[in-house]
C-alpha positions as CSV (number, residue, x, y, z in Angstrom):
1,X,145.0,51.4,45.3
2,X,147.2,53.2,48.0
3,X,148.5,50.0,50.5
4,X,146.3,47.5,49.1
5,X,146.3,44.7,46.4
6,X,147.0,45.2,43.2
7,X,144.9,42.5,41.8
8,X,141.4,41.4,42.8
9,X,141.8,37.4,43.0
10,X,138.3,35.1,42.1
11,X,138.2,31.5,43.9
12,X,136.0,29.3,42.3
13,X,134.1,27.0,44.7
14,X,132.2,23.9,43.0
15,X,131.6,20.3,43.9
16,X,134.6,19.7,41.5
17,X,137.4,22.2,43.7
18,X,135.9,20.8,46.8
19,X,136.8,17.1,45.4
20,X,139.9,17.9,45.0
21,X,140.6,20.0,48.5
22,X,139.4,16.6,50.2
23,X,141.7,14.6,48.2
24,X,144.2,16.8,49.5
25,X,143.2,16.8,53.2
26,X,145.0,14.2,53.8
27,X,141.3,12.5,55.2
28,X,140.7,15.1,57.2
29,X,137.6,16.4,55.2
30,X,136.4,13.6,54.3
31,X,133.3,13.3,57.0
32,X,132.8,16.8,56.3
33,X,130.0,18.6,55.1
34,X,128.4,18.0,51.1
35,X,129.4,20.5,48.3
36,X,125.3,21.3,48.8
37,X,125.2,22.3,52.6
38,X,128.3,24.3,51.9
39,X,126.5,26.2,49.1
40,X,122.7,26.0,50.6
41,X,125.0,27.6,53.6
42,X,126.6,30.4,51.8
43,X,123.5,31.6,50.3
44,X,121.7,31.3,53.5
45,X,124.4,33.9,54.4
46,X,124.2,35.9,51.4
47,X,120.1,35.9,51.8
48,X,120.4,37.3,55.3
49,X,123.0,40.0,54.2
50,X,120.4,40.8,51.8
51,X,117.6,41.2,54.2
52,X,119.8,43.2,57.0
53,X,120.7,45.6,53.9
54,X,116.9,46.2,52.7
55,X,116.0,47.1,56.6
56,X,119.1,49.4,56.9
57,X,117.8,51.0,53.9
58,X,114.3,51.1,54.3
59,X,115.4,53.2,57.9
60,X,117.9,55.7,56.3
61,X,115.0,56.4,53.9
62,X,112.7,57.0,56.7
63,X,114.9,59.0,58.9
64,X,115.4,60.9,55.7
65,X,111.9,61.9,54.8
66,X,111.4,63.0,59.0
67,X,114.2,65.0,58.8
68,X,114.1,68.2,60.5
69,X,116.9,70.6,60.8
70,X,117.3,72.1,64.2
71,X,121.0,73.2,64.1
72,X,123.1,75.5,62.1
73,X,126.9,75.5,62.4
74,X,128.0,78.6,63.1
75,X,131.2,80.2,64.4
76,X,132.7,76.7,64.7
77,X,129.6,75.6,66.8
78,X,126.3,74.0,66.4
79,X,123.6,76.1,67.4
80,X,119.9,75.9,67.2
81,X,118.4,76.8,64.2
82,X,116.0,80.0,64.6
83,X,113.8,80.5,61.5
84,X,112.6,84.4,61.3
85,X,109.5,85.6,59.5
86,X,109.9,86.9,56.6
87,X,109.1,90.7,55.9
């Protein structure tokens, strides 16, 4: 990977990390959301992702089928395509 990280790093978030991030808060997390509405949350997130990824999809494959060429690139410009019969 040109510029970027070498390694791929996996945080694991569960009601027993979250325990201990509170502890270390100093009290500041303490009123804080539940280990459940952080995770109900997240896949609330990861649910709607899902959804705007399915309807990106479904139009790319629609635009797909109704495709029509009208252009040809020729000469370094785009110019309208002109279908001759054949002979």
């Amino acid at each position: 990977m040109a510029g970027g990280r070498r390694h791929h790093y996996v945080y694991e978030f569960s009601a027993e990390t979250l325990k201990a991030v509170r502890a270390a808060s100093e009290g500041r997390l303490s009123g804080m959301a539940t280990f459940e509405d952080f995770r109900n949350g997240y896949i609330g997130v990861l649910e709607q992702s899902l959804k705007s990824s399915w309807s990106f999809m479904e139009w790319l494959r629609e635009r797909n089928v109704n495709w029509k060429q009208t252009l040809v690139f020729v000469d370094g410009e785009f110019r309208p395509l002109v279908c001759e019969e054949a002979a």
